[in-house]
C-alpha positions in Angstrom: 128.6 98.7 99.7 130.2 96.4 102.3 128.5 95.8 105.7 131.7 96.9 107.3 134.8 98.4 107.2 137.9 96.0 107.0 138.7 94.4 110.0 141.8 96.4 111.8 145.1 93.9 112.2 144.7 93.2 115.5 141.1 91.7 115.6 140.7 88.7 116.3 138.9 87.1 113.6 140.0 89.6 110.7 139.6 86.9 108.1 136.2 86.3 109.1 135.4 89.8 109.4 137.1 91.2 105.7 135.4 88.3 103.9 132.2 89.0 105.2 132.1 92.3 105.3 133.0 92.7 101.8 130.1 89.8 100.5 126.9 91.0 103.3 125.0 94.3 102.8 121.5 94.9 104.5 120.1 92.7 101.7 119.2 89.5 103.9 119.9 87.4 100.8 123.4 88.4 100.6 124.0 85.8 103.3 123.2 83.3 100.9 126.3 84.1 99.1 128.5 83.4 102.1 127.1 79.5 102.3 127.4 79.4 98.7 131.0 80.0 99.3 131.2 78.0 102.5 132.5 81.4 104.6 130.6 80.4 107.6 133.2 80.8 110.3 130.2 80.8 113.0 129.4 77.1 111.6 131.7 74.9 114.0 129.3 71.6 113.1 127.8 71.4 116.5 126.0 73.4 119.6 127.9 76.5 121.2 129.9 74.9 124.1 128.4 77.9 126.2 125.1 77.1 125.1 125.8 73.6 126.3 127.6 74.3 129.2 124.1 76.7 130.1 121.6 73.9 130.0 123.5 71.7 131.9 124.4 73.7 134.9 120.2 74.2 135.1 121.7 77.2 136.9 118.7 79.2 134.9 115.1 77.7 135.3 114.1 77.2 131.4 110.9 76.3 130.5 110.1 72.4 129.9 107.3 73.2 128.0 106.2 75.9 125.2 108.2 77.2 121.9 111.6 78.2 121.5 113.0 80.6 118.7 116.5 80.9 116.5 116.7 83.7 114.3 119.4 82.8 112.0 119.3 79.4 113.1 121.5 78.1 109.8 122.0 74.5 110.0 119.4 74.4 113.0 121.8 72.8 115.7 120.2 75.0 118.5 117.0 74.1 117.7 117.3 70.7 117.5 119.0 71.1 121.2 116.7 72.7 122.7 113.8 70.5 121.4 116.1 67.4 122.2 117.1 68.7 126.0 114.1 70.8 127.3 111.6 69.3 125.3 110.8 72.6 123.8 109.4 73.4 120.1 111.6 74.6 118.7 112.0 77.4 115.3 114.4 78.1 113.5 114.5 81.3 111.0 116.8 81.4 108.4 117.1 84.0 104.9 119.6 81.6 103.0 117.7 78.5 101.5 121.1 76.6 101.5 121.2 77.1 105.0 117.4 75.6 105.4 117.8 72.9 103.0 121.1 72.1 104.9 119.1 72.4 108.4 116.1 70.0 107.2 119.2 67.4 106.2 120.2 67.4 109.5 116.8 67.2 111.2 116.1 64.3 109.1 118.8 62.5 111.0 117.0 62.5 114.1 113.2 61.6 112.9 112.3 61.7 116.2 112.1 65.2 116.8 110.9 66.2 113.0 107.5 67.1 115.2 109.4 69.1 117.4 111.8 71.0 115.3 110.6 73.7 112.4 112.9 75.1 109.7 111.2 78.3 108.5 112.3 81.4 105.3 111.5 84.5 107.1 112.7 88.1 107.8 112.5 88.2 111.5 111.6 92.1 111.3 108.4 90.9 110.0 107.7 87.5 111.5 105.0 87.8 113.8 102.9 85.5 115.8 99.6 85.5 117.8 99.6 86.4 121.6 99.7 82.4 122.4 102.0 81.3 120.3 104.7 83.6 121.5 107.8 82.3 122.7 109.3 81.2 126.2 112.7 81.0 124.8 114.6 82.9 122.3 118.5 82.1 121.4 120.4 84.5 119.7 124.0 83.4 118.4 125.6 85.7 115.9 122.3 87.4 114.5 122.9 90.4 116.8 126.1 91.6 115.1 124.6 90.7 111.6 122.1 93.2 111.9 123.1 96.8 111.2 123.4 99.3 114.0 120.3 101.3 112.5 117.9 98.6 112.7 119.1 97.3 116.5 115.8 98.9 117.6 113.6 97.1 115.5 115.7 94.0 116.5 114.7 95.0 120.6 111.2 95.8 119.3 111.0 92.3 117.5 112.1 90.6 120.4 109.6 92.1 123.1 106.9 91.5 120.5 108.0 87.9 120.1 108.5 87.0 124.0 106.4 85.5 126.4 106.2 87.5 129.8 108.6 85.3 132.2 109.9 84.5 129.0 113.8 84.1 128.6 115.9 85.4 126.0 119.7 83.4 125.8 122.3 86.1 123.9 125.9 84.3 123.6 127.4 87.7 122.8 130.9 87.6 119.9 133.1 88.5 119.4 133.8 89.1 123.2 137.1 91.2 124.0 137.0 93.5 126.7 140.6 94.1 127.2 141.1 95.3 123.6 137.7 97.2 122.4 137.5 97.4 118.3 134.2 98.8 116.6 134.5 96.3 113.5 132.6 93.2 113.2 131.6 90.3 112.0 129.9 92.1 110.2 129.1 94.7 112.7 130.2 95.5 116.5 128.6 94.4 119.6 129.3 94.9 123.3 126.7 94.2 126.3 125.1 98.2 126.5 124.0 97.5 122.4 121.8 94.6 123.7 120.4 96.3 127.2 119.6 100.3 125.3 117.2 98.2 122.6 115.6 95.6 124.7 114.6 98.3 126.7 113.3 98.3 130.4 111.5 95.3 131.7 114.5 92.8 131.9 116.3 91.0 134.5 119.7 89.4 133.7 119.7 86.5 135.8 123.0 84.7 134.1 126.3 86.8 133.5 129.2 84.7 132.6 132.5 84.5 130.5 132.8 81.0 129.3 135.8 79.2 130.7 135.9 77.3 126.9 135.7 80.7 125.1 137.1 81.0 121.7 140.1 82.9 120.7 137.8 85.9 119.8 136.0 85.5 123.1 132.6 85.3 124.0 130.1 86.3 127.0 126.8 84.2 127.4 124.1 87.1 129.2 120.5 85.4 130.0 117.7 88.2 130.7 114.5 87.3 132.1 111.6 89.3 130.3 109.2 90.5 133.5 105.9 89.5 134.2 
């Protein structure tokens, strides 16, 4: 069974959504089929501009110190960023191992950080760490609407676990269209209330904004601030 339902003509990535929706079930491996077949349409070959854009402002006080955390890092440009700018170590988890072999390439590029940076297979519904190693970053780019609407919850539990308190958790939230709603991926729907109802109480948003650089399909980069 597909992931999704067909993309509806007016979406605005419907070649994005059709081809992975009809390749990605709940099986995390199936995403290995998509590299295979170089449908990677969230792959642009460099950091988020948002993300960039983020960091840069210092309008949010990250952490200079500590571990950061991709789930669904794939070729592991956000955590080479965030090792490379905050000085962070950084994880990346990833299900497709020609997305990790393709992320320890690039890492070997820049041996200076190969201490820094760490390309790890894992499920994040069962990756787990002890109380201080938890994490005062976590970046989440396209894993969100990859995951299906049934297991958002263990997603929000996930990410509590994961977090340190004052930790901050970075969502770049796409597709992004709030003039023309659709409940079709890729490969599943997202909007701002499906991040806040499973991460629960306890969080501030201290960074709200639409990127002036957004893509086509839009975008909305949300920072919440996990309490103390």
């Amino acid at each position: 069974m597909s992931a999704s339902t067909p993309a509806s003509g007016n979406h605005p990535v419907p070649h994005a959504v059709n081809a992975i929706g009809n390749i990605v079930t709940e099986d995390p491996q199936s995403w290995n089929i998509l590299w295979q077949r170089k449908i990677t349409p969230w792959d642009t070959g460099k950091v988020q501009p948002p993300l960039r854009t983020l960091i840069e402002s210092e309008e949010v006080p990250f952490p200079k110190e500590g571990r950061a955390l991709v789930p669904g890092c794939g070729r592991g440009y956000d955590p080479i960023y965030f090792a490379s700018t905050l000085g962070l170590e950084a994880f990346g988890l990833e299900a497709s191992s020609i997305a990790i072999d393709a992320a320890k390439e690039l890492i070997a590029t820049t041996p200076e950080l190969a201490s820094k940076v760490h390309i790890q297979a894992a499920d994040f519904f069962e990756y787990k760490v002890a109380d201080e190693n938890k994490f005062q970053l976590i970046y989440d780019y396209t894993f969100f609407v990859a995951i299906p609407p049934s297991k958002r919850g263990l997603w929000g539990a996930q990410i509590n676990s994961l977090i340190s308190p004052g930790g901050y958790l970075i969502t770049l939230m796409f597709p992004y269209v709030p003039d023309s709603p659709y409940s079709t991926g890729p490969p599943f729907y997202s909007n701002f209330d499906s991040y806040a109802e499973v991460l629960g109480p306890g969080w501030e948003v201290v960074y709200d904004k639409i990127p002036e650089d957004a893509p086509p399909a839009g975008n909305r980069m949300v920072v919440w601030k996990r309490g103390i």
